[in-house]
C-alpha positions as CSV (number, residue, x, y, z in Angstrom):
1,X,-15.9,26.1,66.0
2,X,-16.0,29.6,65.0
3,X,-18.6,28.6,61.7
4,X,-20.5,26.4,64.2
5,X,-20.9,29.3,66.1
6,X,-22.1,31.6,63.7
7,X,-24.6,28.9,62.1
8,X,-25.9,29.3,66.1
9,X,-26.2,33.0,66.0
10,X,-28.2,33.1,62.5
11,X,-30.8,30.3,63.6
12,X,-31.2,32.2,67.3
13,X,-31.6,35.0,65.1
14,X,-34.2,33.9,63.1
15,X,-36.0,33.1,65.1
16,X,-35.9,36.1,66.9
17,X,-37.2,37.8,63.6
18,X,-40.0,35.5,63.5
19,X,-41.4,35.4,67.2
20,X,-40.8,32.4,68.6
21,X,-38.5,32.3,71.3
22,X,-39.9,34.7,73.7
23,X,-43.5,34.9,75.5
24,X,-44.6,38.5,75.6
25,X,-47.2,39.6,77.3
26,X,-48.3,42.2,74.7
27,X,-50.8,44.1,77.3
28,X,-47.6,45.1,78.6
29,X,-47.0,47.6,75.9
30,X,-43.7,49.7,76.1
31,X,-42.9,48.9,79.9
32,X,-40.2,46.4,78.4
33,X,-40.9,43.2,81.1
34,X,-40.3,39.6,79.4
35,X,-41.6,36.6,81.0
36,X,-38.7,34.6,82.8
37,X,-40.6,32.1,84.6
38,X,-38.4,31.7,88.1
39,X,-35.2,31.5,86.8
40,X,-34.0,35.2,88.2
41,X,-30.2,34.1,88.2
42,X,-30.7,34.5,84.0
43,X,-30.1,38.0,85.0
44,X,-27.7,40.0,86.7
45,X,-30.0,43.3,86.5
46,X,-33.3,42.5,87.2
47,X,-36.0,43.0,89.3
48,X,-38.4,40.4,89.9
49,X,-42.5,41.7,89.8
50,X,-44.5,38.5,90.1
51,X,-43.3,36.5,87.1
52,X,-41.8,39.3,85.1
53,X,-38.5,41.1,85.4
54,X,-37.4,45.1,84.7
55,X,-34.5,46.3,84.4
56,X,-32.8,48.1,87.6
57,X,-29.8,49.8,88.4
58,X,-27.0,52.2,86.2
59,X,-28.6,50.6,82.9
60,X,-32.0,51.3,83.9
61,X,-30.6,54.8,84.0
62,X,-29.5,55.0,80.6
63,X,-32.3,53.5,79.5
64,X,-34.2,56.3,80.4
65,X,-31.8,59.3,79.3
66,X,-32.3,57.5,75.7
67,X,-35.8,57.6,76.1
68,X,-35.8,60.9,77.7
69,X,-34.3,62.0,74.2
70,X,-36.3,60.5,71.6
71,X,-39.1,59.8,72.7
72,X,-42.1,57.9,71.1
73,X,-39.1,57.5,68.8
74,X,-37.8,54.5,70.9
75,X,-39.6,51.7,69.8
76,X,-37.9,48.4,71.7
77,X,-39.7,47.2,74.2
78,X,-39.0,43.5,75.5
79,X,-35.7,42.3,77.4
80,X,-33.6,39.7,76.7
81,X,-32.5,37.4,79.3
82,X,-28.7,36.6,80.1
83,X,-29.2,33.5,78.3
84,X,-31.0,35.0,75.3
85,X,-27.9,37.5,74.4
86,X,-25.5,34.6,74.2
87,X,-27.5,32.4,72.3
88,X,-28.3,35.6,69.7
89,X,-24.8,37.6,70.1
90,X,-22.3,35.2,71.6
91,X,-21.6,37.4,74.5
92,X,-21.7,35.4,77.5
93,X,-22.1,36.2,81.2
94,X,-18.5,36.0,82.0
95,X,-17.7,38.8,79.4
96,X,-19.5,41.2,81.3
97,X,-20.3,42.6,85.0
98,X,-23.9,44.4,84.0
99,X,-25.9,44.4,80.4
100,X,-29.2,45.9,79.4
101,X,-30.3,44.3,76.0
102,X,-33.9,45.3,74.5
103,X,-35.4,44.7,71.8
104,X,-38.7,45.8,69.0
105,X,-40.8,42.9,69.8
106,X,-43.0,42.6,66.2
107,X,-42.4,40.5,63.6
108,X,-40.9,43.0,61.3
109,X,-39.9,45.5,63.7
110,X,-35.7,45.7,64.2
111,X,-34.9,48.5,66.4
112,X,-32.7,47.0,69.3
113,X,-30.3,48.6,71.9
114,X,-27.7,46.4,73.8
115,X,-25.6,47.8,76.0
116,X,-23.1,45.7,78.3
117,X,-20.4,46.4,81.1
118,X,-17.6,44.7,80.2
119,X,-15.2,42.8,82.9
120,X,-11.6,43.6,82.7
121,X,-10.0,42.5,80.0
122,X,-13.2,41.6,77.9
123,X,-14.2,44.6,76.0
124,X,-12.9,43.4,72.8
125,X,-14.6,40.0,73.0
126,X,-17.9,41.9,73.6
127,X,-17.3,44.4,70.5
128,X,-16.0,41.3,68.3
129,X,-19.4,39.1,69.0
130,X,-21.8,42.2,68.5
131,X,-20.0,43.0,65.5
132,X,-20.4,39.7,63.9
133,X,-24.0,39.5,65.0
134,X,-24.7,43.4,63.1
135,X,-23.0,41.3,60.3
136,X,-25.5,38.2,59.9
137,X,-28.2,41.0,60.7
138,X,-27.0,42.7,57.4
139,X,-27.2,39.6,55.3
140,X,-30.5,38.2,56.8
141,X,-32.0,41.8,55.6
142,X,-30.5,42.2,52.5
143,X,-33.7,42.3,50.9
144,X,-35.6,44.5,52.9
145,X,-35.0,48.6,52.2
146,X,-36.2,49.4,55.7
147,X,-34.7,46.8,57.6
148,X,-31.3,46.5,56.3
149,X,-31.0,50.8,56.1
150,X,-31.6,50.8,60.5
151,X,-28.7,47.3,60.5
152,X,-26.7,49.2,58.1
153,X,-27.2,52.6,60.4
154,X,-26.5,51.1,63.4
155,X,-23.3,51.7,65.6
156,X,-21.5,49.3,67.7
157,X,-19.6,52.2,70.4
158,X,-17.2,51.5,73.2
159,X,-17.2,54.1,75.9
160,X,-14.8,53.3,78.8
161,X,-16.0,49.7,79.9
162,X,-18.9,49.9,78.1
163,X,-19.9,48.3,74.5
164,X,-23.1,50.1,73.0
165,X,-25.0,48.6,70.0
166,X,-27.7,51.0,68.8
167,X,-30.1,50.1,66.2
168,X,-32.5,52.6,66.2
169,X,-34.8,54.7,63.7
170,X,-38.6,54.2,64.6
171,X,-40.5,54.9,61.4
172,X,-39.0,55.5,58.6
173,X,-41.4,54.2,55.7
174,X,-42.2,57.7,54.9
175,X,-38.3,57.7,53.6
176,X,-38.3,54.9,51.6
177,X,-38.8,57.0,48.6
178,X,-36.5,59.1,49.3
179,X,-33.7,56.3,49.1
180,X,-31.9,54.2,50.9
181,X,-29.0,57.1,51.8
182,X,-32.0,59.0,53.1
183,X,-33.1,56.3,55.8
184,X,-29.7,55.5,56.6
185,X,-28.9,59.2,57.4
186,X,-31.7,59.3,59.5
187,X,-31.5,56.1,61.5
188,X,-27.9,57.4,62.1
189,X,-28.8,60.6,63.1
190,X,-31.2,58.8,65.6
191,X,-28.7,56.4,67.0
192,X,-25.9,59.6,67.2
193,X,-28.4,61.2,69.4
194,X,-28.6,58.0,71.7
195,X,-25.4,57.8,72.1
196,X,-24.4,61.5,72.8
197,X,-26.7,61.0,75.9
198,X,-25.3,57.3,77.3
199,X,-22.0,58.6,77.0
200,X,-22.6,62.0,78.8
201,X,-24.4,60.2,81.4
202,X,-21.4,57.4,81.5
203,X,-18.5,59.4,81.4
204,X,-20.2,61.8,84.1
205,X,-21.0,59.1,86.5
């Protein structure tokens, strides 16, 4: 079960890679709305504006202390549904009791942040799915300097009830030159500095 499972995760995620599974409104830009059709139970946190859905709420909130930090620097921009983080991480609605999961939405673009309130007693099951998802990220970019230096720099961080996956870095081709250690020091720099900010604003809540 657990290979069938994983098999799952790596065809969700490629397709992720490659486009297909979500309809983006790209005159959107960076206002991070996804098109959910009328099915507003698929998330816990959202607000519904016409046929699209933001993000409301605590998460909302550290959202925007992240952005607040870096920037132009935070380059995700399209949410997933309930229903799209367990069929690309495995962590379903009954793991957690509020979630905020976003996305770079470009074909080659990677930088992601997930973050999710675990229920009692299901912080570990979050951490163990995210972890295993970082790992078929790792192998699906093994090829690609740029890619696999912001997968290998990312950091999967629990703070209290919460389970934060940052995979941040914005643009980093200027680097490549410099190495891979060079664009991995930086993404992690960038994803330290994320997380510095969600956990002042969690633990201070």
């Amino acid at each position: 079960m657990k290979n069938k499972g994983l098999v799952t995760i790596i065809i969700c995620t490629l397709l992720f890679i490659t486009g297909c599974t979500d309809n983006y409104d790209k005159n959107q830009g960076n206002n991070a709305y996804m098109n959910e059709g009328s099915n507003q139970e698929d998330a816990v946190n959202t607000l519904q504006v016409g046929s699209k859905y933001k993000i409301v709420g605590p998460m909302d909130d550290l959202k925007d202390a992240v952005v607040g930090i870096l920037g132009e620097n935070y380059w995700p921009d399209t949410l997933l549904s309930a229903e799209e983080l367990a069929e690309r991480t495995g962590v379903s609605e009954n793991m957690y009791e509020d979630f905020m999961a976003e996305y770079q939405h470009t074909e080659a673009g990677i930088d992601m942040m997930i973050l999710v309130k675990a229920k009692p007693g299901e912080v570990e099951n979050v951490e163990h799915y995210l972890n295993e998802y970082r790992d078929v990220l790792l192998r699906i970019y093994e090829q690609q300097p740029q890619n696999k230096a912001k997968v290998f720099a990312s950091r999967i961080e629990i703070i209290d009830d919460y389970i934060c996956y940052v995979q941040l870095g914005a643009n980093i081709a200027s680097l490549e030159k410099q190495g891979e250690e060079e664009m991995i020091a930086y993404c992690q720099q960038e994803n330290e500095r994320a997380l510095d900010i969600i956990e002042k604003r969690i633990l201070n809540s």
